[in-house]
C-alpha positions in Angstrom: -188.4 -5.4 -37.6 -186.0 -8.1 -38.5 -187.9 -9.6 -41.2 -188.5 -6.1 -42.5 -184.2 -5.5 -42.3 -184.0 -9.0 -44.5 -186.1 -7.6 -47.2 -184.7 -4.1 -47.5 -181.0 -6.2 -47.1 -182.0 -8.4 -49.8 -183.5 -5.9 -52.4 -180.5 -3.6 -51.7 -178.2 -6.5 -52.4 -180.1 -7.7 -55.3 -181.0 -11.1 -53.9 -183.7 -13.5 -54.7 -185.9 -14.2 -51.7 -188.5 -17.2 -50.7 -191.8 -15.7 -49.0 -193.2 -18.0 -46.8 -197.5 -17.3 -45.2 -196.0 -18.8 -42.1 -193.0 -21.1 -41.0 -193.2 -24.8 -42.6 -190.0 -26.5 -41.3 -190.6 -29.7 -44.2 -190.8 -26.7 -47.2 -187.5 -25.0 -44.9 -185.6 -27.4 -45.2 -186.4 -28.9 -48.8 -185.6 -25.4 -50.1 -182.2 -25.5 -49.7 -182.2 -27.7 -52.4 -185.3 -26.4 -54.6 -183.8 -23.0 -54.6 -180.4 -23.2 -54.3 -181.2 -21.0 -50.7 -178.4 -19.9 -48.7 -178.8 -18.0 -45.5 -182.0 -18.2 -43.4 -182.9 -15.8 -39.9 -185.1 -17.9 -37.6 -185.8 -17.7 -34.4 -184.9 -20.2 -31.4 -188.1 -22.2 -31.8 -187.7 -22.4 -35.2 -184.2 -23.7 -35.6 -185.1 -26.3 -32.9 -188.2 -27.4 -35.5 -185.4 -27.5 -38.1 -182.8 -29.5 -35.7 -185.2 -32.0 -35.1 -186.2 -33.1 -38.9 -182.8 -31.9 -39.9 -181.3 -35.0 -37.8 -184.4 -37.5 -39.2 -183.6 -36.8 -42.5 -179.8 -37.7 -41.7 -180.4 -41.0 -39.9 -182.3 -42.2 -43.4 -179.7 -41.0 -45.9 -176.2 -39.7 -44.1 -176.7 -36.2 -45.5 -177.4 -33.2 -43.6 -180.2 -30.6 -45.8 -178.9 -27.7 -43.5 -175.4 -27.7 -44.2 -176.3 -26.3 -47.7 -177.2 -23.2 -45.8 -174.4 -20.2 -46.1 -175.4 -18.8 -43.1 -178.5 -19.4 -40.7 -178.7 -16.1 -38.2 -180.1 -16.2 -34.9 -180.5 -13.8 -32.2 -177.7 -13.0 -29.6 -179.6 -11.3 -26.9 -180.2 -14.3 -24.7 -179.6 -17.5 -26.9 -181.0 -20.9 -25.8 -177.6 -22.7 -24.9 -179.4 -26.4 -25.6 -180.1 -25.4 -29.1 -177.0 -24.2 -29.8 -174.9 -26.9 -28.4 -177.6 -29.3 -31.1 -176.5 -26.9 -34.2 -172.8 -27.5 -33.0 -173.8 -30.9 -33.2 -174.8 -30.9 -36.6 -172.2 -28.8 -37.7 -174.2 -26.2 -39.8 -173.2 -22.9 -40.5 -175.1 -20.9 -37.2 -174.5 -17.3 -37.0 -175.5 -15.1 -33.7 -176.3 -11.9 -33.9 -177.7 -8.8 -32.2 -179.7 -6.1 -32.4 -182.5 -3.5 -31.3 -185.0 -2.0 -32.9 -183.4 1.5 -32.7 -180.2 -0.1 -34.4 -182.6 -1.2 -37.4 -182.0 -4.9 -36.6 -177.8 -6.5 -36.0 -175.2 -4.1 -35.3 -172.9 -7.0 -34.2 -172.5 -11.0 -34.7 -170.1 -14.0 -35.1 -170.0 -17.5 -36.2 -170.5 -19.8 -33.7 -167.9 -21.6 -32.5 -168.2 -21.9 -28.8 -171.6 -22.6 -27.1 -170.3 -21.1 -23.7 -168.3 -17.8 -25.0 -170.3 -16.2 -27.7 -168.0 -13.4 -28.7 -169.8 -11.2 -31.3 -167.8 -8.7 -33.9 -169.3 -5.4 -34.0 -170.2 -4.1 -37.9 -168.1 -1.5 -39.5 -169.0 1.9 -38.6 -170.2 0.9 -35.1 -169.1 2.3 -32.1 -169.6 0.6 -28.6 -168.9 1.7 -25.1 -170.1 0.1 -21.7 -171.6 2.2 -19.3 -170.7 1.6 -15.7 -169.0 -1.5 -15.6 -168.8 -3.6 -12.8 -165.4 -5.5 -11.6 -166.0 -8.5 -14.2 -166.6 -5.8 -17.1 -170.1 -6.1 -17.5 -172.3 -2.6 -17.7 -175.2 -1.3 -19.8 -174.3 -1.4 -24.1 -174.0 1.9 -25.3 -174.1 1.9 -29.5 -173.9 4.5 -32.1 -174.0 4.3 -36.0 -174.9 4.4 -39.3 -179.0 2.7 -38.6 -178.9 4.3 -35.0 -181.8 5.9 -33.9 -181.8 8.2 -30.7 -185.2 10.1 -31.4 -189.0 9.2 -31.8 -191.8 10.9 -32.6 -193.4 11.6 -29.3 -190.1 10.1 -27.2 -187.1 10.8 -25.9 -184.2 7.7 -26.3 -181.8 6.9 -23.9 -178.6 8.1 -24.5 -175.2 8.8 -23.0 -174.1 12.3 -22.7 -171.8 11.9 -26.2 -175.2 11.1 -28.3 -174.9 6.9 -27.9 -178.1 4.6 -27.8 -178.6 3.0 -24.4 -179.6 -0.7 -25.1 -180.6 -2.0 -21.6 -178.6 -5.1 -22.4 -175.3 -6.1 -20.4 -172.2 -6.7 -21.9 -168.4 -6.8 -21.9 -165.9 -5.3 -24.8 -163.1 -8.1 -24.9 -159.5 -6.8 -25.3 -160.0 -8.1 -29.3 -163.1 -6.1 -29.4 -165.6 -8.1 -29.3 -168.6 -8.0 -27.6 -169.9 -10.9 -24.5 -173.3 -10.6 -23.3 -174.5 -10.8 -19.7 -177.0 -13.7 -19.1 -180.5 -12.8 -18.4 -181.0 -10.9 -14.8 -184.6 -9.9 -13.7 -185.4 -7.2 -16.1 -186.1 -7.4 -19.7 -185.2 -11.2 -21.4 -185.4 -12.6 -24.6 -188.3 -15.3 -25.3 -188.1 -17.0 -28.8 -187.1 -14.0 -30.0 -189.4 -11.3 -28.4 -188.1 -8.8 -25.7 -190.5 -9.6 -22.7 -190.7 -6.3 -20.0 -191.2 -7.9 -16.7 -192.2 -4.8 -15.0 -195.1 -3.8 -17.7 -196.4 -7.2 -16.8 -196.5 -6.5 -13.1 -197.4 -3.2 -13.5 -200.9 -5.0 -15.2 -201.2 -7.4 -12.6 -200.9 -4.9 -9.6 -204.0 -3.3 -11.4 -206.1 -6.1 -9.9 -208.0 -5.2 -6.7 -207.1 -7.2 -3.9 -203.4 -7.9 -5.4 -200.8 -6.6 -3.2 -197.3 -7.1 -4.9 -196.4 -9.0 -8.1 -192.9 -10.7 -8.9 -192.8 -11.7 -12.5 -188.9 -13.0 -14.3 -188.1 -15.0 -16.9 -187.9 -18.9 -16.2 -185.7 -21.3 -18.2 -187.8 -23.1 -20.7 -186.4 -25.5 -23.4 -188.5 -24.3 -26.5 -188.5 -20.9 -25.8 -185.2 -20.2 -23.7 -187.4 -18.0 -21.3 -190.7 -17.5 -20.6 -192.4 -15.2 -18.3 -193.9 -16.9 -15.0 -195.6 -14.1 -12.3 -195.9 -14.9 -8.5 -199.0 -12.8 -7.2 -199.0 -11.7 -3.7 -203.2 -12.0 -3.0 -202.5 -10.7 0.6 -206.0 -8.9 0.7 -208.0 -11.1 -2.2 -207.0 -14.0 0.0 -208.8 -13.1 2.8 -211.9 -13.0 1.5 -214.8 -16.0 1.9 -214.5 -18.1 -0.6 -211.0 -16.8 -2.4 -209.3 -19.6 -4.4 -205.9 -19.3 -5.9 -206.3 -21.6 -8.8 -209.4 -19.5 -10.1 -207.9 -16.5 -9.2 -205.0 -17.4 -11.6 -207.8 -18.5 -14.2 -209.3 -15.5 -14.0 -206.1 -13.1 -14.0 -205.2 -15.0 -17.1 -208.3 -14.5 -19.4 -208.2 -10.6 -17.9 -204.5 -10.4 -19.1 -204.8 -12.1 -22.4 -207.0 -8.9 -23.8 -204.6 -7.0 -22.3 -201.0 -8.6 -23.4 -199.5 -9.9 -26.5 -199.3 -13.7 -26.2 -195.9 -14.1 -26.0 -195.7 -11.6 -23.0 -198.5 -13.4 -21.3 -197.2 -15.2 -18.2 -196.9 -18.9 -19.1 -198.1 -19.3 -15.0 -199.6 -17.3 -12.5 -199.4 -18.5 -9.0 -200.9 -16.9 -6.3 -199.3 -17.3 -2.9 -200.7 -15.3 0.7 -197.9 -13.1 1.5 -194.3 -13.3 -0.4 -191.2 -13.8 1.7 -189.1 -10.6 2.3 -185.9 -10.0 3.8 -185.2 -7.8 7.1 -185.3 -4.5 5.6 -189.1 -5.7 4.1 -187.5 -6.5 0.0 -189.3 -9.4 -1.4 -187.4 -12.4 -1.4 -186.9 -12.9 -5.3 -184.4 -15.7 -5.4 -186.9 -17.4 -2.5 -189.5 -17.5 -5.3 -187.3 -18.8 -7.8 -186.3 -21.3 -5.9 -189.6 -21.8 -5.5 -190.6 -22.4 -8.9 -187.6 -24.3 -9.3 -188.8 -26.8 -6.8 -192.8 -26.5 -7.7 -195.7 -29.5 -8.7 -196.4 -29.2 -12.3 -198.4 -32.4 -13.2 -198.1 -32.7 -17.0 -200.0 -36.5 -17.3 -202.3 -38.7 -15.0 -202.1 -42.4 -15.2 -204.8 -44.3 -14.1 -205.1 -47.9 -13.2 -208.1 -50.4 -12.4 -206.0 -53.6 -10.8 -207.2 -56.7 -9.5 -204.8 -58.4 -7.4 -206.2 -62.2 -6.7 -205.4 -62.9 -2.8 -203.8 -65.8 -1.2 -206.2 -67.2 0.7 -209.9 -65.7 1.0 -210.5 -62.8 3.5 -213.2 -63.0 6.4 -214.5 -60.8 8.6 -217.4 -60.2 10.1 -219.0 -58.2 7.6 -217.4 -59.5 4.1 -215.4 -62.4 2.6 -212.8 -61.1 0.4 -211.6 -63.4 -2.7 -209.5 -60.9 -4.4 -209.0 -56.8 -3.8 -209.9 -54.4 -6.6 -207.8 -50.6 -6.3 -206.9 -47.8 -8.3 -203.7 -47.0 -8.9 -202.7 -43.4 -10.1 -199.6 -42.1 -11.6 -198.6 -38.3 -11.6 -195.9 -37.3 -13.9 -194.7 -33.9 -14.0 -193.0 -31.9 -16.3 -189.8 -33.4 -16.4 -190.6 -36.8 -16.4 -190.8 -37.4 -12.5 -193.4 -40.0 -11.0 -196.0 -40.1 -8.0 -197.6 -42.6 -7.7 -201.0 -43.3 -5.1 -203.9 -45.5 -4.6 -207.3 -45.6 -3.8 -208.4 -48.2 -1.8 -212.2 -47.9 -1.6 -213.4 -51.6 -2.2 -215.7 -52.7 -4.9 -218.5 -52.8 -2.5 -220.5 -50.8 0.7 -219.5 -53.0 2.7 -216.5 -50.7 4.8 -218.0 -47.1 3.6 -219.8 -45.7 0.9 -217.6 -44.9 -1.2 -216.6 -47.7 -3.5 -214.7 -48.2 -6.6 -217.4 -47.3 -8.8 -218.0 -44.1 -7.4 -214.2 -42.9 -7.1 -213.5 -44.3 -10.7 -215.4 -41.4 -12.7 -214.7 -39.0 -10.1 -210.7 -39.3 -10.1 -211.1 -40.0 -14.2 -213.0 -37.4 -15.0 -213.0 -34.7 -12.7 -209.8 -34.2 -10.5 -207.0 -35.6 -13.1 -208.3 -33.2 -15.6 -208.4 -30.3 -13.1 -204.3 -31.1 -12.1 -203.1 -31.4 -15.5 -201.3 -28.9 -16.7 -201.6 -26.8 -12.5 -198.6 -25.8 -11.0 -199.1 -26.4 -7.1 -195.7 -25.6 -4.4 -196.4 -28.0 -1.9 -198.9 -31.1 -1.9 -201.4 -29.7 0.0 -202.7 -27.0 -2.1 -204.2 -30.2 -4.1 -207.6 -29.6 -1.4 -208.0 -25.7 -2.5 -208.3 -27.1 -6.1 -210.8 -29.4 -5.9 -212.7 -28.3 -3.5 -215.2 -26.7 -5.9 -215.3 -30.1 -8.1 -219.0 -31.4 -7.7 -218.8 -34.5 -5.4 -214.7 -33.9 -4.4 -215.3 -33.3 -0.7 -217.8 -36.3 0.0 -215.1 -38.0 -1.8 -211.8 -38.5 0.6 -210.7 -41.9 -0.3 -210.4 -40.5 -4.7 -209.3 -37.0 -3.1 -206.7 -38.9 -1.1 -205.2 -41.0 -4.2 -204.2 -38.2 -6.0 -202.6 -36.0 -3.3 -200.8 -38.7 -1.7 -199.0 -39.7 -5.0 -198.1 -35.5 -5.3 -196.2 -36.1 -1.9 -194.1 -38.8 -3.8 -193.7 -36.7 -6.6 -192.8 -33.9 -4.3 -190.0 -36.1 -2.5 -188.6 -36.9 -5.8 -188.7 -33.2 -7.0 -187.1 -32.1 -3.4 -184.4 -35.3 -3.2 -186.4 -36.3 0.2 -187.7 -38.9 1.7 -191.3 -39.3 3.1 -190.6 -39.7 6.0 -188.8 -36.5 6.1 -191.4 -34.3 4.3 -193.8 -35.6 6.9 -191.3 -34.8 10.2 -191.3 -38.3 11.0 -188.4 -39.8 13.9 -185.6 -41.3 12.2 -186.3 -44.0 15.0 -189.0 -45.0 17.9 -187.0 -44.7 21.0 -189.3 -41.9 23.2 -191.5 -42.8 26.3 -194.6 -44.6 25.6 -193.1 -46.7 22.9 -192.9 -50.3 23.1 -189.5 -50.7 21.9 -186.7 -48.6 20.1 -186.1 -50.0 16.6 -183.2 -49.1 13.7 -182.8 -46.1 12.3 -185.6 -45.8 9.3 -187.5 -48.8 10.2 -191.1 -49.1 11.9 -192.3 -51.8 13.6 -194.7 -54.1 11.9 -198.0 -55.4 13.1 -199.8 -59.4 11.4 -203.1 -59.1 11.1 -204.9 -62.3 11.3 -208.5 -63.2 9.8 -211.2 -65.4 11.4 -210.9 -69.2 11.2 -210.5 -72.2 13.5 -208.6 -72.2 16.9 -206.0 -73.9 14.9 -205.8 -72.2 11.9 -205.5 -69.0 14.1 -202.9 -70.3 16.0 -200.8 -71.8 12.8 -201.1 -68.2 11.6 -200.0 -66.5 14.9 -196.8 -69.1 14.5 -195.8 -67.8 11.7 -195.8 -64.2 12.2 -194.4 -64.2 15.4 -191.5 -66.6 13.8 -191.3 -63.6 11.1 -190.6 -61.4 13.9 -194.0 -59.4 14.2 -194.4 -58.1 18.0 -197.5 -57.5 17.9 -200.7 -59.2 16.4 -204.3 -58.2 15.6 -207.1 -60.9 15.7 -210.0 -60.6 13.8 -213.5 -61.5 16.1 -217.0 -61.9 16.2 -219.6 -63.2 18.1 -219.0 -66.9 18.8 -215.4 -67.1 17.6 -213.5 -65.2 19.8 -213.0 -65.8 23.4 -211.8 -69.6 23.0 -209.2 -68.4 19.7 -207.8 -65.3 21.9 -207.1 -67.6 24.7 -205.3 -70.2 22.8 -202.8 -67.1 21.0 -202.2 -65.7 24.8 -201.8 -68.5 26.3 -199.5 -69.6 23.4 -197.7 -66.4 23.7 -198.0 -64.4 27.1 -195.7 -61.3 26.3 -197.0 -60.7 22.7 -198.9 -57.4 21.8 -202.6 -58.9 21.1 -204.8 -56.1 19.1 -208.5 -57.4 18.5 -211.2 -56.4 15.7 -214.5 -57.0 16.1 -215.9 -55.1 12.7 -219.1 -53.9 14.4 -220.8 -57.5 15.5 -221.3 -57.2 19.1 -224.5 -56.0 20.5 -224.4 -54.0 24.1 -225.9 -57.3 25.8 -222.4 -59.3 25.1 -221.0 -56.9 27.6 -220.2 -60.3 29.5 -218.1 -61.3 26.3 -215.9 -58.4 25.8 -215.2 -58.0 29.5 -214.0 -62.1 29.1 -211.7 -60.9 26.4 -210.6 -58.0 28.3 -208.7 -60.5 30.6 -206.4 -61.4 28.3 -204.3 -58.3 28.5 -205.3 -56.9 25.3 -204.0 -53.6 24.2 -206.9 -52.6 22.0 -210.4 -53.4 20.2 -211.7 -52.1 17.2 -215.4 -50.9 16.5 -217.1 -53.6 19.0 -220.5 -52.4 18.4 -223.1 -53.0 16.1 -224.4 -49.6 15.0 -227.6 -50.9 13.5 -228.4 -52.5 17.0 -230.8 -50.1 19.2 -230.3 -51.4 22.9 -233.5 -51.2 25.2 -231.6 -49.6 28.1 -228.9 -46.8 28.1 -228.1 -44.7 25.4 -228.7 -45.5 21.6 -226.2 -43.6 19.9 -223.3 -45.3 18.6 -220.7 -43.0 19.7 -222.3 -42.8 23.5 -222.9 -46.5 23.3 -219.3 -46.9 23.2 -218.0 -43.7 25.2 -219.7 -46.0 28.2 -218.5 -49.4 26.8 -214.7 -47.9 27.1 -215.7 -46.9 30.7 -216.1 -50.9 31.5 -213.4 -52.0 29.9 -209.1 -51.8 30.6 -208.4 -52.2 26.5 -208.7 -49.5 24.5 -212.2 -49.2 22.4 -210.7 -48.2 19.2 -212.6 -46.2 16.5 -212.4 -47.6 12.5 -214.9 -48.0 10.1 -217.6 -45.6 12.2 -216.3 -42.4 11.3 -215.8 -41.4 7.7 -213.9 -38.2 7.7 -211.6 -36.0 9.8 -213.8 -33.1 10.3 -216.3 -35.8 11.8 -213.9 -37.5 14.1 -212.8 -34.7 15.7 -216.4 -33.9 16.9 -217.0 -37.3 17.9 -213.8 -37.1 19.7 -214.6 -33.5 21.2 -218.0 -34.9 22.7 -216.8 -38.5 24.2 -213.6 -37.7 25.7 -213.6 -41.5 26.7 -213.3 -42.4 23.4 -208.5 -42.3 23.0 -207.8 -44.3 20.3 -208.4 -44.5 16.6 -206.8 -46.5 13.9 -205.7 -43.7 11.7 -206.6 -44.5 7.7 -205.2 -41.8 5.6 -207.4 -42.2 2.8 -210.1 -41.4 5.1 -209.1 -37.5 5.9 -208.7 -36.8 2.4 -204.7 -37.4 1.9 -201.5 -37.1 3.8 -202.6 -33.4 4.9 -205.4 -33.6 6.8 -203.6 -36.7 8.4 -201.1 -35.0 9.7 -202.7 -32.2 11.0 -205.4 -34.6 13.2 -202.4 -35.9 14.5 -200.4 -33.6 15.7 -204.5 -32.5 16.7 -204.8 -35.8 18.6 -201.2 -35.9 20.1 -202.3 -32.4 21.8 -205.2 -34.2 23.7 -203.4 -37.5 24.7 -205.5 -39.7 21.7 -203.6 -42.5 20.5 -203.6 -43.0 16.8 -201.7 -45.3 15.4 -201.6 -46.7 11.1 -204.3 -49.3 9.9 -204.6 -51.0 6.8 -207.4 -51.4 4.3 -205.7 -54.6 2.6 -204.1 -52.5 0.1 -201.0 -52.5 -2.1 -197.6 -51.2 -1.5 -198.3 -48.5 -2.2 -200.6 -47.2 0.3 -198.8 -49.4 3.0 -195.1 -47.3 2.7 -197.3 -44.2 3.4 -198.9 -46.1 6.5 -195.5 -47.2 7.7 -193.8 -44.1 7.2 -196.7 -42.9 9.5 -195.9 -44.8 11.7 -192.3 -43.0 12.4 -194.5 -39.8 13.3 -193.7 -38.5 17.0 -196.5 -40.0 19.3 -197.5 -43.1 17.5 -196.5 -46.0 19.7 -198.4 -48.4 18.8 -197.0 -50.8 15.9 -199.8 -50.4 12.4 -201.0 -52.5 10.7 -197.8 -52.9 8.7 -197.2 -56.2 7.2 -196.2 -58.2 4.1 -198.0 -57.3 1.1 -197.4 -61.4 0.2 -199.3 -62.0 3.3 -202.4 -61.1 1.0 -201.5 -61.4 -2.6 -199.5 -63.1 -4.8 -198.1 -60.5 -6.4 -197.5 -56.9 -5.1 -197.6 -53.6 -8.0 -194.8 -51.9 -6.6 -191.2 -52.3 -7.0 -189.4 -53.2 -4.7 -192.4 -55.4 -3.0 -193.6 -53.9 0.3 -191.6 -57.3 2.4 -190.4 -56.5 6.5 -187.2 -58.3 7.9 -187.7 -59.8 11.4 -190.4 -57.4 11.9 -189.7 -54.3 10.6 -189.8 -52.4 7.6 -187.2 -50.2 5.8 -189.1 -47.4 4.4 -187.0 -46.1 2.3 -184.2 -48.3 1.1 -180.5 -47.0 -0.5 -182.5 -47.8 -4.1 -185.1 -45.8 -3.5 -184.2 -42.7 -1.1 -187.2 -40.5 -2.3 -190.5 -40.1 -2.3 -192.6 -43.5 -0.8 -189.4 -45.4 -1.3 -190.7 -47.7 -4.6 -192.1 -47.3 -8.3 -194.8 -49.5 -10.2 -193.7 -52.9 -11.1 -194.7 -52.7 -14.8 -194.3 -56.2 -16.0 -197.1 -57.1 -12.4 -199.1 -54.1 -13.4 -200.0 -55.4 -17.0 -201.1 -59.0 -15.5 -203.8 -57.4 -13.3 -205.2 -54.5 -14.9 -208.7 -54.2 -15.3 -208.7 -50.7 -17.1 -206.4 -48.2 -18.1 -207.1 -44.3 -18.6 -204.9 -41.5 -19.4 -205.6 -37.6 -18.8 -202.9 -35.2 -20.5 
């Protein structure tokens, strides 16, 4: 309709227009001079096209093509305040204006002046009045004039009882006589132009079976000033076997797009269980907006191969590591904010697997693509929208990357702190715990690799003058009992851990039961699980539900299980078996960790943080894990310059007489650091974007 009011205005006035197929903001702008053109309506989106060459074209030559516009007239109803502060900017000549349909487009508008007060002059021949106003002024816009229309075809208008058009917009009369309009409440708002109804769009969403309420308003959005976003309430639909939320939005949105105009189609649909009400049983609509205000909407994945060469080799029972390959991801969202995670499967079988080279095309190709562009309200919703990826599930360690760098991003959206998001203490001081500690910090635990008695003990030196408590010695048959002597004997009170990496057979009973002298609090994985003994039982998990019968230290379960589902039934059967060295990657991501905790803490199971020689990144998440009600035995927390030269994340993952800050004053959100860039580009192997 307002194109249609410029021509009639134009041939009525006897101007010369420009016809344009569709909006070229080069051609625009050039016109002004080609033409001698002088006033120009355009909506929001296009005047922000315009703003932006407009202000190239003056950083190359000092002049300013739009200025040669008269007047350039955009709509009043709801303006986009950013734009208009940029056209103040570039002092052209902006005009606002407004008008309905039933007015036969602008019964009112100004120059503008004023970002923040648009005061608008009604035309000549108008009349105004506002319909029960409230104590600041504001009420419904009541017009009646020359263009007015009050009757259709087939229709009835609103009007007031003296024959004037009910607009549905708010608005004030000034004492000057001008008009102010009400910001956008949660019916009808303006979107680049076009008048959105938010009930007709819930109206066609609550015409989906299984829906049972719908809350659709008009979210603040830079190009367009608003655009629709609907919350679904799938109360019944997400009962059902198999309901997912993600493809139920998919699948409302193709439905809807037959059935709406594109630019009243719902930027978003997202689907929640039940909606929060109030007392009296209202939905809670400024809940929802807050919300979407504080929602996951990933708009890039960065991925990272890295190599990080280690100090000295690694050796353990099972491998010698020279160096440690990872992926790194990074999450950005729609306003710029970072998550970042890691994957630390290793380049080989030798721990699980699942190695690099399977987790690589899965994370690349497969789950990046499938975030993009999702809007999720809390971190863990990441497991519904995979779950139907082909190879996902088998896949913890990739799954586990990806969600754990939306819990960053989700602290840096929600201004908290992991260790919050997670209900972590603020410090260990509860029964069972070895010692209280500062407020924020964890304790630390060295873990030391195999070598001589000597080089052992040179090792143990150091950590303990570092201020490490507690130590974990790394074992196998024929280097063990003579190098765990020497350390307790060197240091009676320290906390001695041992890991054995699955290289005793049943028979060295003798062995282990030696060790178990030594006061040790724990071993990991003692067994062999290829071995089949000749006498007792020959399943692993039996095998060492009786080994923990024969010995004081705790037999501690690692590498043996591969997912949380998994270790709870191993758990459930061997009730012997209380301790496991808790991995996050391993249950899938951050989640599933905390919910076999709390799990665990229920049944008296100690689990307490390991390590899988990774970066930075995935030790902050393990130390702030390590705060977690319950966990009283220190992790395997430790400087990341223990292992590698250099460490990806800023600033480097470094404890201070034995404990670590997790979260520092520099870094108060999120996992408490960012990628170290200038590190990152020295040992990357491969880089991959998804957008």
């Amino acid at each position: 309709m307002d194109g249609l009011q410029a021509f009639i205005r134009s041939v009525l006035n006897h101007n010369a227009m420009v016809f344009y197929r569709s909006f070229d903001a080069p051609r625009v702008l050039s016109d002004a001079f080609t033409y001698s053109a002088t006033h120009l309506a355009l909506g929001d989106k296009m005047l922000q096209d315009l703003l932006d060459l407009n202000e190239e074209v003056m950083e190359k030559t000092g002049k300013s093509p739009l200025e040669l516009y008269e007047c350039i007239l955009v709509d009043a109803a709801h303006p986009n305040k950013q734009t208009l502060i940029r056209a103040l900017g570039q002092h052209i000549a902006l005009f606002v204006a407004f008008g309905h349909t039933e007015t036969c487009s602008y019964f009112a508008a100004a120059r503008l002046v004023d970002s923040e007060c648009l005061e608008l002059e009604i035309f000549d021949g108008y009349t105004t009045t506002i319909v029960a106003p409230d104590a600041s002024g504001f009420g419904q816009l009541g017009v009646i004039g020359p263009s007015v229309v009050t009757e259709y075809l087939n229709a009835r208008a609103a009007v007031t009882a003296d024959g004037m058009l009910l607009t549905g917009s708010m608005a004030r009369a000034t004492e000057s006589g001008t008009l102010v309009f009400a910001e956008p409440v949660n019916d009808s708002f303006d979107s680049g132009g076009e008048t959105i109804n938010p009930e007709d769009i819930r109206n066609k969403i609550m015409a989906f079976e299984g829906v049972t309420d719908a809350y659709v308003f008009g979210a603040t959005d830079d190009v367009w000033g608003y655009r629709p976003v609907a919350f679904v309430e799938a109360g019944d639909a997400a009962s059902r076997p198999g309901f997912n939320r993600f493809y139920a939005a998919d699948d409302m949105r193709n439905r809807l797009s037959t059935r709406l105009e594109k630019p009243h189609l719902p930027d978003q649909f997202v689907f929640v269980n039940e909606f929060p009400r109030t007392s009296v049983g209202k939905v809670g609509m400024g809940t929802l907006e807050r919300m979407w205000e504080a929602r996951l909407q990933p708009a890039r994945v960065e991925i990272w191969h890295v190599r990080l060469p280690l100090v000295t080799p690694i050796r353990t029972a099972k491998t010698r590591l020279r160096s440690r390959d990872s992926i790194v991801v990074r999450i950005t969202d729609y306003a710029g904010r970072h998550g970042i995670g890691e994957c630390v499967a290793f380049d080989t079988d030798w721990y699980t697997t699942e190695t690099l080279a399977t987790d690589l095309p899965l994370i690349r190709d497969a789950l990046a693509p499938l975030l993009v562009g999702r809007v999720l309200l809390h971190p863990s919703e990441v497991t519904e929208l995979f779950e139907n990826a082909p190879g996902a599930m088998e896949a913890p360690l990739a799954r586990a990357a990806l969600e754990n760098a939306l819990w960053d991003l989700y602290g840096k959206v929600r201004g908290r702190a992991i260790t919050q998001l997670i209900g972590a203490r603020e410090s260990i001081a509860e029964e069972g715990a070895i010692d209280a500690v500062p407020e924020g910090c964890v304790l630390g635990g060295a873990v030391v690799g195999l070598g001589t008695v000597a080089e052992v003990l040179a090792a143990v030196d150091e950590r303990v003058e570092a201020g490490y408590r507690r130590v974990k010695l790394k074992i196998k048959p024929g280097e063990d009992v003579d190098l765990v002597r020497a350390v307790r004997s060197a240091y009676p009170d320290l906390m001695i851990m041992l890991d054995a990496d699955q290289s005793y057979k049943d028979e060295q009973l003798s062995v282990l039961q030696e060790l178990d002298e030594f006061n040790i609090e724990s071993i990991e994985e003692p067994l062999d699980p290829s071995y089949v003994p000749t006498v007792g039982p020959t399943d692993l998990f039996d095998r060492l539900a009786r080994l923990q019968t024969q010995l004081r230290m705790r037999v501690c379960l690692d590498e043996s299980w591969t997912n949380g589902e998994e270790l709870r039934e191993i758990l459930d059967a061997h009730p012997e078996l209380r301790c496991v060295s808790l991995k996050i990657a391993k249950f899938g991501g951050v989640t599933a960790a905390l919910d076999f905790h709390k799990w665990a803490r229920e049944r008296g199971i100690e689990a307490w943080p390991g390590g899988m020689y990774e970066t930075g990144i995935s030790k902050r998440l393990h130390a702030a894990f390590g705060l977690l009600p319950g966990v009283n035995l220190p992790g395997d927390i430790n400087d990341s310059c223990r292992y590698f030269t250099v460490d990806i994340c800023r600033p480097p993952f470094e404890l201070s007489g034995g404990l670590m800050v997790v979260n520092n004053t520099d870094h108060p959100t999120g996992l408490g650091c960012t990628l170290n860039e200038s590190v990152l580009a020295n040992v990357t192997e491969g880089y991959w974007l998804c957008e």
